[in-house]
N, C-alpha and C positions, 0 to 999 in steps of 0.2 A: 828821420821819421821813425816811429815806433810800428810795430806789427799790430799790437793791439795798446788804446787805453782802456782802465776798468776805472769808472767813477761808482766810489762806493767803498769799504772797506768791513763790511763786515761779512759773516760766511761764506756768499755768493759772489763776491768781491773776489773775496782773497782766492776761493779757490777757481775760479776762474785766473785769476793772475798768475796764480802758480803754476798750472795747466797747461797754460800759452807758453810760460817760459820753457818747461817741461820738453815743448815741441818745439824748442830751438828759437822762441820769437824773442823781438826787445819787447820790452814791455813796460809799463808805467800804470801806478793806479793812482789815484785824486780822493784824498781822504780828507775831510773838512770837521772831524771829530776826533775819537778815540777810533783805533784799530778796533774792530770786534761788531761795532755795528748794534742794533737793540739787542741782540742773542746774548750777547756778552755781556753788554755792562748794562743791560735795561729791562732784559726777558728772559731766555731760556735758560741762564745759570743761575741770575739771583734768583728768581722763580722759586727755582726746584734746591736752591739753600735751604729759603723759608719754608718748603713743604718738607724738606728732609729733616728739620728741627722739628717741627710739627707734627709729623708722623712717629719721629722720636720718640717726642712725649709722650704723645697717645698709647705706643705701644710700651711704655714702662708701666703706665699706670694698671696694665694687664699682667707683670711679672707674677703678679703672686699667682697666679693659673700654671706657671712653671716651678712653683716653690719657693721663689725669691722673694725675698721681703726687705723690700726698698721704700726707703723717704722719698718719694716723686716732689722736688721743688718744682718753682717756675722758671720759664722762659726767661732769659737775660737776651732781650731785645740790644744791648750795645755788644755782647759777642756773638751775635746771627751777624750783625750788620758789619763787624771786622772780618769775617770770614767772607760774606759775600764780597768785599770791597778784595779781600787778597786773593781769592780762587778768581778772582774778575782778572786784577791785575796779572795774574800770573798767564792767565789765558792769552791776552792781551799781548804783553811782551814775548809770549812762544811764538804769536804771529808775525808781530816785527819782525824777529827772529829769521824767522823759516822764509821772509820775505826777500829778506836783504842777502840771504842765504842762496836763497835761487835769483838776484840778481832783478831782481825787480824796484824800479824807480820807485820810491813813495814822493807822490808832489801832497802836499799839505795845502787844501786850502778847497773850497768851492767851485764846480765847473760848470760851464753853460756850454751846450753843445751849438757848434756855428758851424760847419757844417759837416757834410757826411763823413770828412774827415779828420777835422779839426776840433778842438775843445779850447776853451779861453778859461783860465785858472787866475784871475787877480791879474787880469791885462795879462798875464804870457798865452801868447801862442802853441797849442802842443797837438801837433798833428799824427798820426795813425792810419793805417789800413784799415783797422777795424774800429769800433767802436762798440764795450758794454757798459751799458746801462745796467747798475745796481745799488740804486738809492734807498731802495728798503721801504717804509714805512713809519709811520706817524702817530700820536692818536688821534681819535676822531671823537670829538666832545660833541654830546647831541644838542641841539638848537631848543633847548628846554628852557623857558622863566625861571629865573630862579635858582638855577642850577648851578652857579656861578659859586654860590656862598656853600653848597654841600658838598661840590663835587673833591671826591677823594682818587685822585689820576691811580692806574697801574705804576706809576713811577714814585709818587707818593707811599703809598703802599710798598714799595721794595725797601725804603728808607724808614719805615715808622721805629718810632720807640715805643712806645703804645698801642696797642688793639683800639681801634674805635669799640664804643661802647656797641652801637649799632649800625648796620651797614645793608643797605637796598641795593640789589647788583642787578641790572639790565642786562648786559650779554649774554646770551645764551650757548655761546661756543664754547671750546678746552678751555679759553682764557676766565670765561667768570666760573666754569667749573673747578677750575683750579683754586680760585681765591676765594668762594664760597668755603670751600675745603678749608682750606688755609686758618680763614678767619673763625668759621665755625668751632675746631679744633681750639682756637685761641682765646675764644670765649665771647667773640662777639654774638649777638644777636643779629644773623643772618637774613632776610625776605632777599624773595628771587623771586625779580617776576619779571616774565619772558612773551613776547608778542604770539609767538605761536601754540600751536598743543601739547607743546613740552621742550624739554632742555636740548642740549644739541642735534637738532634737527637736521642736520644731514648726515647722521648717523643710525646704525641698527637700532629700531623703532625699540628692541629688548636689549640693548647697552644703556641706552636711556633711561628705560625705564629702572634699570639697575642702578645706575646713577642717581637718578632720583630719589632711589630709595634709602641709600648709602645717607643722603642729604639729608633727608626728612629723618633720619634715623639719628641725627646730630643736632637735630633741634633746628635746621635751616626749615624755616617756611617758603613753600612755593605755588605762585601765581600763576598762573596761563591763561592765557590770552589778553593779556593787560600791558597796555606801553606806558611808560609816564610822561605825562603832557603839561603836569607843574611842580615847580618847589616853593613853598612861601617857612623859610627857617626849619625845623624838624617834618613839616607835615609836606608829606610827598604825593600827588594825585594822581593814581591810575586809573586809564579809561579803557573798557572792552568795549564797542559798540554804540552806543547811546547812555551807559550807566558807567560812573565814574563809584572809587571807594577812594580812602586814604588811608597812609599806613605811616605809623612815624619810623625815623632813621635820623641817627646823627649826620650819616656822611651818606652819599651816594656814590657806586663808584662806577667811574670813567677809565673803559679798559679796551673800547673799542680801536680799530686802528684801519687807515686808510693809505691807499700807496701816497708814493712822493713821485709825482709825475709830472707835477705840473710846475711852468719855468725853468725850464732844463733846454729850451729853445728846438725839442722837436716838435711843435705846431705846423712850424715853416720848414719842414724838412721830410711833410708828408705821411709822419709818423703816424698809427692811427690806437684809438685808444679803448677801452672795453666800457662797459655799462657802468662799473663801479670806479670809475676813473684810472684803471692799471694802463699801463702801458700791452698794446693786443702782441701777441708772435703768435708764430709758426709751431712746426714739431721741434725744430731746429731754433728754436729760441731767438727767433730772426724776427727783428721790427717789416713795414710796407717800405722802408729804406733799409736796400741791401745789405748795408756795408756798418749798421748799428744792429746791437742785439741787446733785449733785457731779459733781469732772472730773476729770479725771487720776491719779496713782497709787491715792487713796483708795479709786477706783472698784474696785481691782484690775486686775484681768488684764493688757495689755502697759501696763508702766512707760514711759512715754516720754514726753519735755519735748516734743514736738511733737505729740500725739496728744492728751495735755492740754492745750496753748494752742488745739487746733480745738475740744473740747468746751468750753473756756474761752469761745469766740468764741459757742459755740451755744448756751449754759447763757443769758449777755446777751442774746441777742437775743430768747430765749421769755421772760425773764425782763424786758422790757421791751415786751413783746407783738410782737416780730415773729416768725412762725413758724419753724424752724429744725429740723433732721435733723442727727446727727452719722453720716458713711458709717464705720461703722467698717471697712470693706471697704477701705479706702482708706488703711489707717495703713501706712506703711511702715517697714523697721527694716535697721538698718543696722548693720557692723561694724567698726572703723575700725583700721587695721594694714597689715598688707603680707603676704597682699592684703585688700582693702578686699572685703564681703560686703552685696548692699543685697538685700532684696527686697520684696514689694506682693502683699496677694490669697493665693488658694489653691496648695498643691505641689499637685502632679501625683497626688501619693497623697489630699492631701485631696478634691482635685474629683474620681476614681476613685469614692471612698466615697460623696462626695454626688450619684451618678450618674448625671454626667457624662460624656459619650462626647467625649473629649479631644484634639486636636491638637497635638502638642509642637513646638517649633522649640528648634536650638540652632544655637549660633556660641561657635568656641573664640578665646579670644586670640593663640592660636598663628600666625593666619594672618590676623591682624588689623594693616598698615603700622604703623600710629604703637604698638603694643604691643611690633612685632618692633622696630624702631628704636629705642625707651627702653631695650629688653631688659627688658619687664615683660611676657612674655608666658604667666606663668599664672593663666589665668583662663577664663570662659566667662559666655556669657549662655545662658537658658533660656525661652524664653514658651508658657506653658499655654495655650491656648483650646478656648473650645466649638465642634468641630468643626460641627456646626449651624448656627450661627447666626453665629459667626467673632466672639465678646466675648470679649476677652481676661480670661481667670481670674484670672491669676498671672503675674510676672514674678521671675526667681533671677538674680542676677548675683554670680558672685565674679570678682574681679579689680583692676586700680588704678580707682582713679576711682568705684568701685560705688556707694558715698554719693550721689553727683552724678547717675551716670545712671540712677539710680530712680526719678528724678523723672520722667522722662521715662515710664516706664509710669505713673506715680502718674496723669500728668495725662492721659495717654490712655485709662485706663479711668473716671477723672472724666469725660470728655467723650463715654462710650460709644463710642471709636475700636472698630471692629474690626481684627484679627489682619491681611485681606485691606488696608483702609484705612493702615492703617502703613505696611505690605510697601512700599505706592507711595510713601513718604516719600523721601528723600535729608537728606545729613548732610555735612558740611567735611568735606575729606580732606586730609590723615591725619588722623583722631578716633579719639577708643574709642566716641564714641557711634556710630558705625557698625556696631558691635559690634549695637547694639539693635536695629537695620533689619535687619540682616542674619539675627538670629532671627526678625524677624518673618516677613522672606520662607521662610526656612525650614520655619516652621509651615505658609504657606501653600502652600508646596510647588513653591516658583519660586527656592533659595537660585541664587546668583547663582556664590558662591566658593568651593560644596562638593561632593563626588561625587554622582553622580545616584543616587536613592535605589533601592532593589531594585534 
């Protein structure tokens, strides 16, 4: 009998498997694809290939601002797509690697969980003490007429050798903000239209609206408050209310994503599940049966390769007896483009509502050395805190670099920094992470390099 199986094999997989071994356990994972899981070989690395070629571009055809005078060609769509397939692969095979290194089974193949402690793989039997669940995620194509013959999948799009000519993006999350990006950049003719009052809506109401502007500033047109409710060939119908428009699109694209929860045989095992069909846990990543745990997309709510491999880390270590919490307070998410979008914690509107009396800091990149000397100077950092007590809520940053300096609130609200305790930090100069110090002093009401407030 094994201490724990992992069914799943991509981020929250592996590092969950590694984890367990880690702490002395047998272990086995159940991989019915490639090693890597969507991160690897379907979402977070080709993704951010095609944005790095893209971004590329875009920033040559700005050389001559630095003196340089360059023939900017175009895009050679068959070396994007060799690079993402060998940076995949290479990923890919580090993890076999590291797998069989720390001594972990890989079984190949499909698993149905029968019961608390057992799993069936292709008729074998393979039983465990513990059991995680990390099947990840799917897309999820909307129930539209018509949509059949336009729709352009996230997976399609990682593959193309051509830019569609024009492209209508529904999602309003990182994922269609990324690929509006993406496409815009590449010359498609972009429309985005989004069901609510703007683009990523559970984020800082002014990240968004920075984002937006970034967009519309590329020629993407965007919609609000419009869902589309048909396709008949090019012509696409969005409805707000009782009034319907149409907008033409070659493709539409399909980038939404849904867990993989269902037929995995915990129904009958008592498991229970969330609104958006995830799989529900604990702080401890623990299903309503003991002795299973899930992590990452399955669970629902933010999709994220990094948010998974922590529940991944935490699911092992309760699952091999050492106690363990997953903060989900603590996931951050990020946008990757030009400009880059990262944030941590609560907007400003969320800590409002959960009634919090707030202290905001901000710092624009306009008046930030190393932003104005790249000439990457839009952007801004944001820091929420609890005026009380000075624990920083939430950190918003759009601008270059945002991916990277996220980390830096990730790990000062792990460490319960306050807002005051930062302010007193210093940072290399010329940085953008000075960007971060410099909201924070703001909050606290000492900014250094901005007009005195009232």
């Amino acid at each position: 009998m094994y201490d724990v199986v992992v069914i799943g094999g991509g981020p929250g997989g592996y590092a969950a498997a590694i984890r367990a071994s880690q702490l002395k356990g047998k272990v086995a994972l159940v991989e019915g694809g490639n090693m890597g899981g969507t991160c690897v070989m379907r979402g977070c690395i080709p993704s951010k290939i095609w944005l790095r070629a893209a971004t590329l571009l875009e920033q040559s055809r700005k050389a001559g601002e630095f003196g340089l005078e360059l023939t900017v060609g175009k895009l050679d769509f068959t070396a994007v797509l060799a690079r993402k397939q060998g940076v995949s692969n290479d990923i890919r095979m580090g993890m076999e690697a590291l797998l069989a290194n720390n001594g972990v089974d890989v079984i190949p193949g499909m698993a149905v969980v029968t019961s608390p402690t057992s799993v069936d793989v292709a008729g074998k039997k393979v039983e465990a003490k513990s059991i995680i669940i990390a099947t990840g995620s799917t897309l999820a194509k909307p129930d539209v007429p018509g949509l059949d013959q336009a729709a352009f999948t996230s997976d399609q799009l990682l593959d193309m050798t051509e830019a569609p000519a024009s492209v209508l993006i529904t999602d309003p999350t990182y994922i269609g903000v990324e690929m509006a990006t993406l496409l815009s950049i590449l010359g498609s003719k972009v429309i985005f239209a989004v069901p609510g009052p703007r683009i990523l809506p559970d984020e800082d109401q002014d990240s968004s609206q920075r984002m937006s502007q970034s967009l519309r500033e590329r020629g993407v047109q965007i919609i609000a408050r419009h869902t589309l409710v048909k396709v008949a060939g090019k012509t696409c119908t969005l409805k707000s209310g009782d009034k319907e428009q149409t907008v033409d699109a070659d493709r539409v694209l399909v980038s939404g994503r849904k867990p993989v929860a269902a037929n995995l045989g915990l129904e009958t095992l008592g498991v229970k599940f969330n609104a958006d069909g995830g799989i529900a846990v604990d702080q401890q990543c623990r299903t309503a049966c003991p002795s299973i745990f899930a992590i990452g997309d399955c669970t629902g709510g933010w999709m994220l390769s990094h948010a998974a491999s922590a529940m991944g880390i935490c699911a092992a270590e309760n699952s091999m007896g050492v106690p363990a919490k997953f903060p989900s307070h603590l996931v951050s998410r990020a946008i990757w483009g030009s400009p880059e979008m990262g944030s941590v914690g609560l907007s400003e509107e969320q800590a409002e509502r959960k009634g919090y009396e707030v202290e905001v800091g901000g710092f624009p990149y306009s008046i930030n050395g190393y932003a104005m000397l790249r000439g990457e100077v839009d952007g801004a950092v944001k820091m929420v805190a609890d005026a009380d007590t000075g624990e920083i809520l939430g950190v918003h940053i759009v601008g270059s670099n945002a991916s990277e300096l996220i980390g830096e609130a990730v790990l000062a609200m792990q460490l319960e920094c306050t807002v005051r305790e930062f302010a007193k930090g210093f940072r290399v100069h010329p940085a953008f992470c000075e960007t971060v110090v410099d909201a924070a002093r703001d909050a606290a009401g000492w900014a250094l390099y901005l007009p005195k407030r009232g």
